[in-house]
N, C-alpha and C positions, 0 to 999 in steps of 0.2 A: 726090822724087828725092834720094838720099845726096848728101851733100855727099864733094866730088873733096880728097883729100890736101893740103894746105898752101889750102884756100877756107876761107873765115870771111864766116858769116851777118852783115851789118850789123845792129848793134845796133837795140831798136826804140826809136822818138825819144818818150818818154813826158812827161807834162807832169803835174802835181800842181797841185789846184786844192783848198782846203779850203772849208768852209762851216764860218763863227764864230756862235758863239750868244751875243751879247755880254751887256751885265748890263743895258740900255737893252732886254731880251727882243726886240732888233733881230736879224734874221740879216743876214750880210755872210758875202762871198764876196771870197777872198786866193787871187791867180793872178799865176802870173810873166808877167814883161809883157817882159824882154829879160838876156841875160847874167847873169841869175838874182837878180836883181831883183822883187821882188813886189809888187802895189800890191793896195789893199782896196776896196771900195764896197761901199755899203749896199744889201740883197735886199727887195724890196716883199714876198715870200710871209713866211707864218707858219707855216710848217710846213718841217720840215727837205727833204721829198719837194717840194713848190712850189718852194723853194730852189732844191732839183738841176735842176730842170725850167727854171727864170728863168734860172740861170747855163750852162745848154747852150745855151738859143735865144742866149741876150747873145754868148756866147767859138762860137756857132755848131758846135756839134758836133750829131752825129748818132747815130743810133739806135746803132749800132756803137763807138761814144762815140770819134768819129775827124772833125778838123775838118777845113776846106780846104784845106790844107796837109797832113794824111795824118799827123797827130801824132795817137796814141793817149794818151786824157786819162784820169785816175782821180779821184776824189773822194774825203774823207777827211772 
C-alpha cells in the first residue's frame, strides 16, 4: 500500500552485535546491552559460523534474525 502524503514509515529498530576474534584465538561476542552501551563475553564455538549460531540462541534471535522484542539484529 503507497504510503498517504505527509505518513512516515517508523524507522526499523536495528541492533549490531559483532563477533571478535581476539589474540587468546578466543571468539567473543560485543552487543549493546542498553543506551548504547556494549558489553563483551567469551563464545565457547571455534569457528566464526558456531560463534553466530551460540550468540543467536544466547541474545535469542530467530531464524529471521529478529528477537522477542521484534529488533532486527546484524552481525558484523
Amino acid at each position: 500500500m503507497p504510503e498517504q502524503k505527509g505518513e512516515t514509515t517508523p524507522p526499523e529498530n536495528v541492533k549490531f552485535a559483532r563477533i571478535l576474534d581476539e589474540e587468546d584465538e578466543a571468539l567473543y561476542l560485543e552487543y549493546p546491552i542498553q543506551n548504547g552501551t556494549t558489553t563483551v563475553m567469551r563464545l565457547e564455538a571455534d569457528t566464526f559460523e558456531k560463534a553466530v549460531r551460540e550468540a543467536k540462541s544466547f541474545l535469542g534471535i530467530d531464524e529471521e534474525n529478529r528477537d522477542e522484542q521484534g529488533n532486527l539484529w546484524q552481525f558484523d
